[in-house]
Backbone bond lengths (Angstrom), bond angles and torsions (degrees), N, CA, C in turn:
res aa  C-N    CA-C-N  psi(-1)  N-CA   C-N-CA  omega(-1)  CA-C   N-CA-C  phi
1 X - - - 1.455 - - 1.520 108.61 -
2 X 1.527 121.23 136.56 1.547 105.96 -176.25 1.594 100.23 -80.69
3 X 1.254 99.26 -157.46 1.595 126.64 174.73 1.279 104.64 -77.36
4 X 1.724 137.04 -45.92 1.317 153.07 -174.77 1.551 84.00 -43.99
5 X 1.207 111.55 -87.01 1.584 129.72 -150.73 1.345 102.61 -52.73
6 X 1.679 113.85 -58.00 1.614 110.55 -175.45 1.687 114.57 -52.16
7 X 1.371 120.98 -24.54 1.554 111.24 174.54 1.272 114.85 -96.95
8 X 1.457 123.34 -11.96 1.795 125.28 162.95 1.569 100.37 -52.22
9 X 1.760 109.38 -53.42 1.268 116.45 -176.32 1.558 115.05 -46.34
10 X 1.527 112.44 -75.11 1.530 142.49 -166.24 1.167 108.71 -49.50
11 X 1.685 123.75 -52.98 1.567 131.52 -158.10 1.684 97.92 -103.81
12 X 1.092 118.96 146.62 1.416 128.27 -174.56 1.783 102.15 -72.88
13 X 1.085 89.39 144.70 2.120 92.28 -174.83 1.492 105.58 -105.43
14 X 1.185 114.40 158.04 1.329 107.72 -154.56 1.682 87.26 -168.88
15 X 1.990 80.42 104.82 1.540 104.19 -178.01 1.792 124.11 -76.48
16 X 1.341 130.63 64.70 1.585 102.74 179.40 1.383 117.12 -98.07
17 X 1.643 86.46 149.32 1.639 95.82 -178.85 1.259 121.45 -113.23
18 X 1.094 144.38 125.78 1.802 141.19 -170.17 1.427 81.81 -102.40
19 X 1.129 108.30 141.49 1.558 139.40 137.21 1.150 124.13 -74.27
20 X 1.056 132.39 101.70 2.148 103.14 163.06 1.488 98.04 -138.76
21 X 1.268 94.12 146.96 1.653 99.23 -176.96 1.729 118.12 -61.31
22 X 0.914 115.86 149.45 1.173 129.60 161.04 1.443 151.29 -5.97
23 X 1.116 122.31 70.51 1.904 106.29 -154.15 1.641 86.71 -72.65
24 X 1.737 102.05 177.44 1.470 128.04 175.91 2.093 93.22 -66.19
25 X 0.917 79.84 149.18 1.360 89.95 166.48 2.138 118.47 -55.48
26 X 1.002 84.94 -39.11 1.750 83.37 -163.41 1.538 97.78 -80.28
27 X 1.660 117.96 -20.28 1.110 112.23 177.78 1.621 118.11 -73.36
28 X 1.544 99.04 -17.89 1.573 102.56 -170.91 1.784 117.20 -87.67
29 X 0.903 115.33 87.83 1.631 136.56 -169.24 1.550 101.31 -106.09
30 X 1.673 90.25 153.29 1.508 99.07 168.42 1.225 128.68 -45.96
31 X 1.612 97.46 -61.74 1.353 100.02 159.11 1.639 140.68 -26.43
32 X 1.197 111.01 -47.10 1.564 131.26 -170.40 1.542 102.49 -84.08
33 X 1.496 126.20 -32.98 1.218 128.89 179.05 1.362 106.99 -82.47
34 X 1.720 133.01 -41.33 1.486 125.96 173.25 1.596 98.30 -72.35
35 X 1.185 171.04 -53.01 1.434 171.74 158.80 2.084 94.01 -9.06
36 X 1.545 92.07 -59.04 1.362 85.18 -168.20 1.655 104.84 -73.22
37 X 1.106 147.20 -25.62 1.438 154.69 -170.10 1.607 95.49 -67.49
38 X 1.754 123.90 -58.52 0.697 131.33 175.74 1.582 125.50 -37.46
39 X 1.632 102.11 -50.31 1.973 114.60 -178.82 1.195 95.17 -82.29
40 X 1.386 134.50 19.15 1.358 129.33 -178.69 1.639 115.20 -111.09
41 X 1.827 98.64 -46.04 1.384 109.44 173.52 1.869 97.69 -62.83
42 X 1.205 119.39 -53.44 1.349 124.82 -141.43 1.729 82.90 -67.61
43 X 1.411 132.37 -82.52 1.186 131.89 160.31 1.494 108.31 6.02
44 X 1.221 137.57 -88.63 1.000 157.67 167.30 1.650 106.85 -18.14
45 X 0.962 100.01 -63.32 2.017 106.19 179.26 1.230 142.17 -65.50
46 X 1.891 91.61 -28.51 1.247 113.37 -178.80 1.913 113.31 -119.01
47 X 1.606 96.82 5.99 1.718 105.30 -177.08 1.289 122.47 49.97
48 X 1.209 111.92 26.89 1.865 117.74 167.43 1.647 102.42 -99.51
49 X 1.052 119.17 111.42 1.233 143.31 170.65 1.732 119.79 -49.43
50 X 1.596 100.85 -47.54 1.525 108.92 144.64 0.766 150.41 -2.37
51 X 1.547 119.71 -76.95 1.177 141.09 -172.57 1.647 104.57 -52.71
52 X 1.642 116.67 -34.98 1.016 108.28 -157.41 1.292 108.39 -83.95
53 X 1.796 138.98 129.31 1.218 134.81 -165.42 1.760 104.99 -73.03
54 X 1.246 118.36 154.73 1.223 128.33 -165.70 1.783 134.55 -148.84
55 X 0.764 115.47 94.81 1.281 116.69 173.75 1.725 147.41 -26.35
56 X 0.981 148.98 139.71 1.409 118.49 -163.92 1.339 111.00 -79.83
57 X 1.342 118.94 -18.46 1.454 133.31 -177.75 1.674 102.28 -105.43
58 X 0.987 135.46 30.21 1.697 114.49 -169.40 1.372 95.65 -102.38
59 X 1.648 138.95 167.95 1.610 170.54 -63.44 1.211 92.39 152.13
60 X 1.568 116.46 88.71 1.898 92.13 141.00 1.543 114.40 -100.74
61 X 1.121 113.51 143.33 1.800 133.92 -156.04 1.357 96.27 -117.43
62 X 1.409 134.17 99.72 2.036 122.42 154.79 1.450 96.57 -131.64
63 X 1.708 90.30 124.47 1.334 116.09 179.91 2.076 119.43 59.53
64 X 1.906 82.90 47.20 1.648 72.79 -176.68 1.288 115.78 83.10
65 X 1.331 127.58 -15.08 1.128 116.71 -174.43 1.312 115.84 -116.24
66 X 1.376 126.64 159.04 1.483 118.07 165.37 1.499 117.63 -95.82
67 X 1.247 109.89 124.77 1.313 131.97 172.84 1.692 146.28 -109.70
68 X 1.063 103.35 150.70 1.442 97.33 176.86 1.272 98.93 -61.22
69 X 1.991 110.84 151.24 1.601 101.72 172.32 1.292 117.96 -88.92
70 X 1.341 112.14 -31.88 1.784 118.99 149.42 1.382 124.39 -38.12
71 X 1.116 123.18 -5.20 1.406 113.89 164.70 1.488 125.24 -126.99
72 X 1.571 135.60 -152.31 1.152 111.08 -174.50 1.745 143.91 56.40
73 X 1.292 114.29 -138.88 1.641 82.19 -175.65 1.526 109.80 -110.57
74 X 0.854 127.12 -2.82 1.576 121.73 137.89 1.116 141.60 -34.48
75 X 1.744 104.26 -41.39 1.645 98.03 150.13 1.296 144.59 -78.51
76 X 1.178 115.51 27.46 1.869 117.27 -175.44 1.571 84.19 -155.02
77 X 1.502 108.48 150.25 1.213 132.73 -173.71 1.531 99.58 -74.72
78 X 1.475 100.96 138.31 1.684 104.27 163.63 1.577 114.96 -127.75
79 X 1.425 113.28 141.09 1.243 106.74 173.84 1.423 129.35 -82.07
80 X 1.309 123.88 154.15 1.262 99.84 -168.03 1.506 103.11 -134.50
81 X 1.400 114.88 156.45 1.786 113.30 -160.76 1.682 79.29 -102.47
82 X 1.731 88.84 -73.13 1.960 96.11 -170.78 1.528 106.60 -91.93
83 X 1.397 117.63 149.36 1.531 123.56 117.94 1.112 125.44 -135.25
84 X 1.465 111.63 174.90 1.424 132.87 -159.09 1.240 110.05 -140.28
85 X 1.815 138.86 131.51 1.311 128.60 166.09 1.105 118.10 -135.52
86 X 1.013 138.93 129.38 1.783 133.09 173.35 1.563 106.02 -107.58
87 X 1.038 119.88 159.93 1.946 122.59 -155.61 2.115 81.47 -157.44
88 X 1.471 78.45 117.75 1.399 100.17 170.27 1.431 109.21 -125.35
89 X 1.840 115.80 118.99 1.656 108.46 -158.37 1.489 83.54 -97.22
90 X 1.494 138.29 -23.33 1.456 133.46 161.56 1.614 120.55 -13.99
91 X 1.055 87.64 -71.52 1.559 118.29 -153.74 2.030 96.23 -100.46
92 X 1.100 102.36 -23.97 1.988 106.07 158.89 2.017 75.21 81.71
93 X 1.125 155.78 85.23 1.635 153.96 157.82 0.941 101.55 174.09
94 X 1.350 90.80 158.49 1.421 118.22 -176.16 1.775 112.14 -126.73
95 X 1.235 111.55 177.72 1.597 100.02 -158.34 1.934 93.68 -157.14
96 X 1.456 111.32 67.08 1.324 130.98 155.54 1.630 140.08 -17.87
97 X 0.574 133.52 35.11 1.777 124.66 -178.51 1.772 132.21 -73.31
98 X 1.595 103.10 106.35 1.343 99.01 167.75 1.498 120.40 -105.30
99 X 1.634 100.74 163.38 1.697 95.77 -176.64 1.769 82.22 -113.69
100 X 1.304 145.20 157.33 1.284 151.61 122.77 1.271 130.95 -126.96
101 X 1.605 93.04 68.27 1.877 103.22 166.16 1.357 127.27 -43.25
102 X 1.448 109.39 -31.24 1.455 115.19 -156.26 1.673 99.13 -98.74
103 X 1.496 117.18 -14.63 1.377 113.41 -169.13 1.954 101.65 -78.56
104 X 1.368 109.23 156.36 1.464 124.40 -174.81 1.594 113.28 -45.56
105 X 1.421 114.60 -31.47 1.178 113.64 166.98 1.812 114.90 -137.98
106 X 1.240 116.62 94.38 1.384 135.49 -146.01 1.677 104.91 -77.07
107 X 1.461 92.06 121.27 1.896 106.02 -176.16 1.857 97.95 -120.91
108 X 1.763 73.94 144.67 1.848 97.69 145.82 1.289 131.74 -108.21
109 X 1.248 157.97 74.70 1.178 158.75 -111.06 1.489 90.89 -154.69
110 X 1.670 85.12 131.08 1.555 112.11 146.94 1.304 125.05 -138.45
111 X 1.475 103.86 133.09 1.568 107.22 -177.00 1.770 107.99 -126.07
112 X 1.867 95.11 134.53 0.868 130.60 -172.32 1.605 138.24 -97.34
């Protein structure tokens, strides 16, 4: 079994999902999809909720649930060992994964 699997197993996983509506197609570029990955990691590191750009209509989703984006784990900094992003300009999303074993309270997260 690697290391991957034993901390998917070990550390509690922790599903969030962003919603945001839709850009035009021509607007949705690589570019525009790493920008958003970027206000996502940084968000993420530094627990300002902010950073992350937002829609007037968008879904924040943790654990199934709908949430304020001000709260939860967006608000407190997490450290992070791994991430991972794939950017699909098709489909206008991106598809996020951090590992943070080493942070005080240790997640697997992918955001969608």
């Amino acid at each position: 079994t690697s290391p991957i699997e034993n901390t998917s197993m070990i550390f509690p996983v922790l599903l969030v999902s962003i919603t945001l509506v839709a850009q035009a197609s021509a607007a949705c570029t690589r570019t525009t999809l790493h920008a958003a990955v970027t206000d996502n990691y940084r968000a993420l590191t530094t627990g300002d909720s902010s950073l992350i750009s937002q829609a007037p209509n968008m879904t924040y989703i943790e654990n199934d649930v709908p949430t304020n984006i001000t709260q939860g784990i967006l608000s407190q900094p997490i450290t992070m060992d791994i991430m991972r992003s794939l950017l699909d300009t098709t489909l206008c999303a991106t598809l996020i994964e951090i590992t943070a074993a080493s942070n005080a309270h240790p997640y697997v997260q992918r955001v969608l």
